[in-house]
Short mmCIF file of the C-alpha atoms (twelve columns), coordinates in Angstrom:
data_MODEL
# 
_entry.id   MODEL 
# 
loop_
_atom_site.group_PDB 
_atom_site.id 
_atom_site.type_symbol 
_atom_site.label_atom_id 
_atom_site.label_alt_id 
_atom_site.label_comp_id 
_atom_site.label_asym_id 
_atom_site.label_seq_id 
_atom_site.Cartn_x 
_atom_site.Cartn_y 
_atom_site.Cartn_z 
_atom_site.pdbx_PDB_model_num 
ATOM 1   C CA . UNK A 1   77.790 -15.485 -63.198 1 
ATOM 2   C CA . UNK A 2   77.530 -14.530 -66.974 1 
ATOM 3   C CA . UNK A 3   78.404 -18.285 -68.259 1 
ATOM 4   C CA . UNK A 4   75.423 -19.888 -65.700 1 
ATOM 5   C CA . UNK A 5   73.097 -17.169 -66.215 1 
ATOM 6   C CA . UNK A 6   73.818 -17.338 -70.216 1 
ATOM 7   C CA . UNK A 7   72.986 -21.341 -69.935 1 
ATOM 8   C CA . UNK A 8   69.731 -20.571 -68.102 1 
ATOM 9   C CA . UNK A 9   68.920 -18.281 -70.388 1 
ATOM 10  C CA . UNK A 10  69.205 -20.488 -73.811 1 
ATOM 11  C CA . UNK A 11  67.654 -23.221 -71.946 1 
ATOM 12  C CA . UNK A 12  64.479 -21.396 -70.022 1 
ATOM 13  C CA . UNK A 13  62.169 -21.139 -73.859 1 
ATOM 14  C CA . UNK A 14  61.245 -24.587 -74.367 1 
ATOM 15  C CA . UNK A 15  60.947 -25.289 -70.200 1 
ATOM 16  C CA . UNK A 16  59.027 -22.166 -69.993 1 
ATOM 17  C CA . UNK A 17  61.045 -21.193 -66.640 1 
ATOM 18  C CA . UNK A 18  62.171 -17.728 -68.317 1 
ATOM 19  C CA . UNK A 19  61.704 -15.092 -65.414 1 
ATOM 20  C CA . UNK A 20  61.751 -11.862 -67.123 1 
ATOM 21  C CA . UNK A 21  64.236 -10.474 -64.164 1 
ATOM 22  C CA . UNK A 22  66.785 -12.898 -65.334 1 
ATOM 23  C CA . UNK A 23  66.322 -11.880 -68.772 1 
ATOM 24  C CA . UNK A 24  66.904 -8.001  -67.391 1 
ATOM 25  C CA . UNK A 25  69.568 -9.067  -64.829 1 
ATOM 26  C CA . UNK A 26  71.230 -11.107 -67.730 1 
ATOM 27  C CA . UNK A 27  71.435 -7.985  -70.123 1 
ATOM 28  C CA . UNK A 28  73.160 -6.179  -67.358 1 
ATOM 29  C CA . UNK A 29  75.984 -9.026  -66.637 1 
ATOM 30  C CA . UNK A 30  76.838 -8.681  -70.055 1 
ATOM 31  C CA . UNK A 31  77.447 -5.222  -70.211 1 
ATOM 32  C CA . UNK A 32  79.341 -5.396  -66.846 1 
ATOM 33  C CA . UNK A 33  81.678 -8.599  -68.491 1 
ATOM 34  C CA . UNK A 34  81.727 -6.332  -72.123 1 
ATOM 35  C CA . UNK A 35  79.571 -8.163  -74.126 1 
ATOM 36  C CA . UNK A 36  77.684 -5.434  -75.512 1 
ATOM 37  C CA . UNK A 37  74.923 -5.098  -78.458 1 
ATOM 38  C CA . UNK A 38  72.091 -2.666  -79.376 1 
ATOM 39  C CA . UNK A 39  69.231 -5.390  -78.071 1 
ATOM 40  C CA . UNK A 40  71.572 -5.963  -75.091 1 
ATOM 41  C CA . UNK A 41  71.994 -2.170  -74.225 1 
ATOM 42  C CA . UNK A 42  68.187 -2.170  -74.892 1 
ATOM 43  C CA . UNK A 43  67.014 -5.011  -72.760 1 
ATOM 44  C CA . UNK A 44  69.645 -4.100  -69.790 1 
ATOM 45  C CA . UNK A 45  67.224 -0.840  -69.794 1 
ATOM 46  C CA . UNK A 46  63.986 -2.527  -69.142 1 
ATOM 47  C CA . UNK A 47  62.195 -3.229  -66.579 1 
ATOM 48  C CA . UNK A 48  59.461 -6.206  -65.370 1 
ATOM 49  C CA . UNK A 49  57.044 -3.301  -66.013 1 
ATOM 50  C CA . UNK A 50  57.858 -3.313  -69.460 1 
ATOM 51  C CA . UNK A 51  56.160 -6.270  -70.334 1 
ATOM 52  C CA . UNK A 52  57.025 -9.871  -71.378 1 
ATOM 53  C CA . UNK A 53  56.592 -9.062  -74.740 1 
ATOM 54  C CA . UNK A 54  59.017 -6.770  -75.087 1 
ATOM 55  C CA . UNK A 55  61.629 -8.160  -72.493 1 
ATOM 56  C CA . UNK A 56  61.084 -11.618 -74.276 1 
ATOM 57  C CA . UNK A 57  62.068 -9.955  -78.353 1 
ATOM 58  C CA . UNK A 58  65.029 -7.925  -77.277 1 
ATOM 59  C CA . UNK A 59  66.336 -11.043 -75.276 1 
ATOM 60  C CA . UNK A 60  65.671 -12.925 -78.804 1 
ATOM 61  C CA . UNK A 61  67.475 -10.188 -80.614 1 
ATOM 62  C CA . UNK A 62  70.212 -10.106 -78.219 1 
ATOM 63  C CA . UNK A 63  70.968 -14.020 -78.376 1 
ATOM 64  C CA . UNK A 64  71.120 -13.824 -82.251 1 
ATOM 65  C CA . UNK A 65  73.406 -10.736 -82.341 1 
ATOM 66  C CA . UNK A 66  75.873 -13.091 -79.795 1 
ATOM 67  C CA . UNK A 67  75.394 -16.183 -81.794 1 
ATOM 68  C CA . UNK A 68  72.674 -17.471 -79.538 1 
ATOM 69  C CA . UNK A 69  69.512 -18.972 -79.644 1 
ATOM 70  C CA . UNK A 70  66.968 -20.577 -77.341 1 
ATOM 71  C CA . UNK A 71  67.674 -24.532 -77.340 1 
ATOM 72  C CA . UNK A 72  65.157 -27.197 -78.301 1 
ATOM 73  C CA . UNK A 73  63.670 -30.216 -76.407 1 
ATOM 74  C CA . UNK A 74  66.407 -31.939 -76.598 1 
ATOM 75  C CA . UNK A 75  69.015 -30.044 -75.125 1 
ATOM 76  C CA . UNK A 76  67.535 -27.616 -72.679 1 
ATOM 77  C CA . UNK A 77  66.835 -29.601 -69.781 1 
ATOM 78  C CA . UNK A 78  70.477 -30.571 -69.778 1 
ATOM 79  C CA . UNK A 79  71.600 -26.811 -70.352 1 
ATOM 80  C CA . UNK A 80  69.036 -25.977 -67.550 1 
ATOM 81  C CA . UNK A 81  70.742 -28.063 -64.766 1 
ATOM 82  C CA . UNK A 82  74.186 -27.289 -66.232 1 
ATOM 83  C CA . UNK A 83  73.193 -23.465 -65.189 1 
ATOM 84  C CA . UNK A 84  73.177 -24.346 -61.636 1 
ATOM 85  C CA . UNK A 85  75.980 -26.667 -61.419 1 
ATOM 86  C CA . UNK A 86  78.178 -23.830 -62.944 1 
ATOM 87  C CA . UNK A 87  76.333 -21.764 -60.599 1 
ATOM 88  C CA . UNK A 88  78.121 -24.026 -57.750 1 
ATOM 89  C CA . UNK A 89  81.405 -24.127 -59.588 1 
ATOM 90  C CA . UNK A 90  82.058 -20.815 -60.622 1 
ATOM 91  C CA . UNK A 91  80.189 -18.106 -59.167 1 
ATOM 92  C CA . UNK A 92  80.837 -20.245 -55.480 1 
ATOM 93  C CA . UNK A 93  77.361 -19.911 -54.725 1 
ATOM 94  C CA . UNK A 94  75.672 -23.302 -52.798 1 
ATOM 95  C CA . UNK A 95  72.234 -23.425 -51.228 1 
ATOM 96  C CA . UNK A 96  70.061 -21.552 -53.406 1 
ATOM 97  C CA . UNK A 97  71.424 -23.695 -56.932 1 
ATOM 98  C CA . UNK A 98  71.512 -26.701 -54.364 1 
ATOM 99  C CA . UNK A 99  67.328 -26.303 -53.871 1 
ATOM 100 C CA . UNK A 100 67.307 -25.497 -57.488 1 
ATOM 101 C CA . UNK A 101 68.748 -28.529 -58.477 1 
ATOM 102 C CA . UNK A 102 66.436 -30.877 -55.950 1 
ATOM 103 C CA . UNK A 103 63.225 -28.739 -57.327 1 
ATOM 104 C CA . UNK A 104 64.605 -29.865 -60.925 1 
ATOM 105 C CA . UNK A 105 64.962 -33.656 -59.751 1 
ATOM 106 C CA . UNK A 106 61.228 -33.351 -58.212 1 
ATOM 107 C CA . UNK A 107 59.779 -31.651 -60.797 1 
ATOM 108 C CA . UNK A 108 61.395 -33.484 -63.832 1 
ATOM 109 C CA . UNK A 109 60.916 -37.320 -63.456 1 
ATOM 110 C CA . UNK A 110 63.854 -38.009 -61.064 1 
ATOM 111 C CA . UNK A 111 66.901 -36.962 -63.104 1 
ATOM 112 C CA . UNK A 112 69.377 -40.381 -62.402 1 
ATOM 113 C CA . UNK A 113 72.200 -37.751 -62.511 1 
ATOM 114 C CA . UNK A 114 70.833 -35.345 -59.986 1 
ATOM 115 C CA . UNK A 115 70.319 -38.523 -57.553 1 
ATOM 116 C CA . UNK A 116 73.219 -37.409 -55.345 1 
ATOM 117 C CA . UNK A 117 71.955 -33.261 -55.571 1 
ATOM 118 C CA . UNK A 118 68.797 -34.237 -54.019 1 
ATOM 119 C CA . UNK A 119 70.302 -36.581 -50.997 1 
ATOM 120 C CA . UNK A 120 72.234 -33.450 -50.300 1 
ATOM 121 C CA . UNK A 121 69.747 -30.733 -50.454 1 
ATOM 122 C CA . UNK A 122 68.315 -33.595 -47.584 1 
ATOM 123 C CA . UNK A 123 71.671 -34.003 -45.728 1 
ATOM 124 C CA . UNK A 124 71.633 -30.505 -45.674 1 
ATOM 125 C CA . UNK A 125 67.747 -29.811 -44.574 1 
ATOM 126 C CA . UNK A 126 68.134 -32.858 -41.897 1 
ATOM 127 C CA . UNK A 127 71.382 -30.553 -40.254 1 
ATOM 128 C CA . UNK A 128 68.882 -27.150 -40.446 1 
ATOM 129 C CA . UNK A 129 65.800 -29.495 -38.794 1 
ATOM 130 C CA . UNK A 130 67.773 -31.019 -36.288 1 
ATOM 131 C CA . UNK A 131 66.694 -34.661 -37.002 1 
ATOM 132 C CA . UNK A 132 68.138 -37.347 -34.955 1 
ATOM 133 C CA . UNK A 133 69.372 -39.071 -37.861 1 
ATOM 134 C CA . UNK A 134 71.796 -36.353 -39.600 1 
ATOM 135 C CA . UNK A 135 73.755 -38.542 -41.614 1 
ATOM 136 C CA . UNK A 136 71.512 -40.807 -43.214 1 
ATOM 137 C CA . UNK A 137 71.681 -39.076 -46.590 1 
ATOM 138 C CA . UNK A 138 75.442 -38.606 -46.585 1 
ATOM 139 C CA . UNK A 139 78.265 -40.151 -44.555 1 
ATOM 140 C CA . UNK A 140 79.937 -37.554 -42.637 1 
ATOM 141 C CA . UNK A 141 78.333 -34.582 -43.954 1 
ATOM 142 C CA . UNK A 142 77.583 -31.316 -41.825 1 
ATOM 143 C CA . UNK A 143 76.816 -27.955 -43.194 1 
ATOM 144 C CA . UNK A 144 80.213 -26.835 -42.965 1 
ATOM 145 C CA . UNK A 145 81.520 -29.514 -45.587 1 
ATOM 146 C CA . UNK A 146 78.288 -28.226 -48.010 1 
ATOM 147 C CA . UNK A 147 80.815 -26.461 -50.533 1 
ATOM 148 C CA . UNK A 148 82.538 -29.900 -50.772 1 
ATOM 149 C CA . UNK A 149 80.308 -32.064 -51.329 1 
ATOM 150 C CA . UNK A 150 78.360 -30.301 -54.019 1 
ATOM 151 C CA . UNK A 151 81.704 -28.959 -55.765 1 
ATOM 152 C CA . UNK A 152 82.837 -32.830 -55.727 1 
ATOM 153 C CA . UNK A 153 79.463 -34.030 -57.513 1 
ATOM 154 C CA . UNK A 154 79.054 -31.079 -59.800 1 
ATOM 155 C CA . UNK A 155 82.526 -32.059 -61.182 1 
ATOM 156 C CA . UNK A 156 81.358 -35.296 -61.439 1 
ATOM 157 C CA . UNK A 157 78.324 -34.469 -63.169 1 
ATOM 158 C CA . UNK A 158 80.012 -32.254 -65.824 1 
ATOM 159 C CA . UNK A 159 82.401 -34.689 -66.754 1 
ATOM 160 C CA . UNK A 160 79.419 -37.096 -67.294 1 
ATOM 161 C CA . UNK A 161 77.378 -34.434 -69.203 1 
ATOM 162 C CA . UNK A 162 80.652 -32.911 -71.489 1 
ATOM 163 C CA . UNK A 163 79.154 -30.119 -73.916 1 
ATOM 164 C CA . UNK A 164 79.143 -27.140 -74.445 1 
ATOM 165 C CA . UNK A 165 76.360 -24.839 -75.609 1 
ATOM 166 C CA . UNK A 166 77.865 -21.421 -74.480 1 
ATOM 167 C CA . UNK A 167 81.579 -19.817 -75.371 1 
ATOM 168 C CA . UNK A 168 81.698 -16.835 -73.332 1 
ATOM 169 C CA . UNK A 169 85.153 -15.732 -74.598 1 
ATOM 170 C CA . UNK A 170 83.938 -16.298 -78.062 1 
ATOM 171 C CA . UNK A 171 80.959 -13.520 -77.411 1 
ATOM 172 C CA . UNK A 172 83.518 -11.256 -75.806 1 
ATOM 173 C CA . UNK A 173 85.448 -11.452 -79.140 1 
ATOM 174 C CA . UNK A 174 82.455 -11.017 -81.122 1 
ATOM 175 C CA . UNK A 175 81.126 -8.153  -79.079 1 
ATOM 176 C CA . UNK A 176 84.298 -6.526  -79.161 1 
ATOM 177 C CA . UNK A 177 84.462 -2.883  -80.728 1 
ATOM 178 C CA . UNK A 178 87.769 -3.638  -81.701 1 
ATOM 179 C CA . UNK A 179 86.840 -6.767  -83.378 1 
ATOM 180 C CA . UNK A 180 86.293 -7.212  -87.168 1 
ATOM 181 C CA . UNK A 181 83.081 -7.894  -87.559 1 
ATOM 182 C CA . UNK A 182 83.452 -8.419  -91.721 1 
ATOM 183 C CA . UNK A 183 85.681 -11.310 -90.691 1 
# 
């Protein structure tokens, strides 16, 4: 959960799709993995009723005391859909990063390489409808081979997309109390 979140997280700025929750909910994965910093301690303590203000400058902090920062133009869309495939790889989760990654192809000029994310989130939504045609998007798919399907294209898609903004053992080590920071 901590390496998707932490990808969503350096990539929401520039795509302006930061929800302040994740921000919160974010803080609080870190402390649970050990990544710990004052801003992180801080921000894990907030709530939505803090304000975006706040929420938004202690995230800031908290990326620069990891070694973080917010991505540009260039990179974040990238990052952004990277958070959901890891979502699908890692944390096992399916549907909910599956209609992620179709609102990201709609929303975002028809991604090429999200082509075969949004015939799924259809093969899928055809099965839950109950149209006549249920394989039309995908040959043989029903619900139950979901995990599959998107596992087999999200490990396609990362070995087209190779890079890597995010080295969540590398904050561990720098977060650690028994690290040396002067090093």
């Amino acid at each position: 959960m901590i390496n998707s979140l932490t990808h969503r997280i350096i990539s929401s700025e520039f795509l302006q799709k930061q929800e302040m929750k994740d921000a919160i909910y974010w803080a609080k994965c870190c402390l649970n993995e050990g990544i710990e910093t004052e801003s992180i301690l801080i921000l894990a303590s907030l709530s939505e009723k803090d304000g975006t203000w706040e929420i938004k400058n202690y995230l800031e902090q908290s990326l620069g005391q990891i070694g973080l920062e917010f991505l540009g133009t260039d990179n974040s869309l990238t990052c952004f859909i990277k958070s959901y495939i890891l979502e699908i790889l890692e944390d096992k989760k399916y549907e909910s990063p599956l209609n992620k990654l179709y609102q990201i192809y709609m929303e975002f000029a028809r991604p090429k390489d999200l082509r075969n994310f949004y015939l799924l989130y259809w093969a899928n939504e055809s099965w839950k409808l109950n149209h006549e045609d249920k394989e039309c998007y995908i040959d043989s798919f029903t619900p139950e081979k979901l995990p599959y399907f998107l596992e087999m294209e999200a490990k396609k898609w990362l070995n087209q997309n190779n890079f890597d903004y995010v080295n969540i053992e590398k904050i561990r080590v720098i977060t650690s109390r028994d690290h040396d920071h002067a090093s």
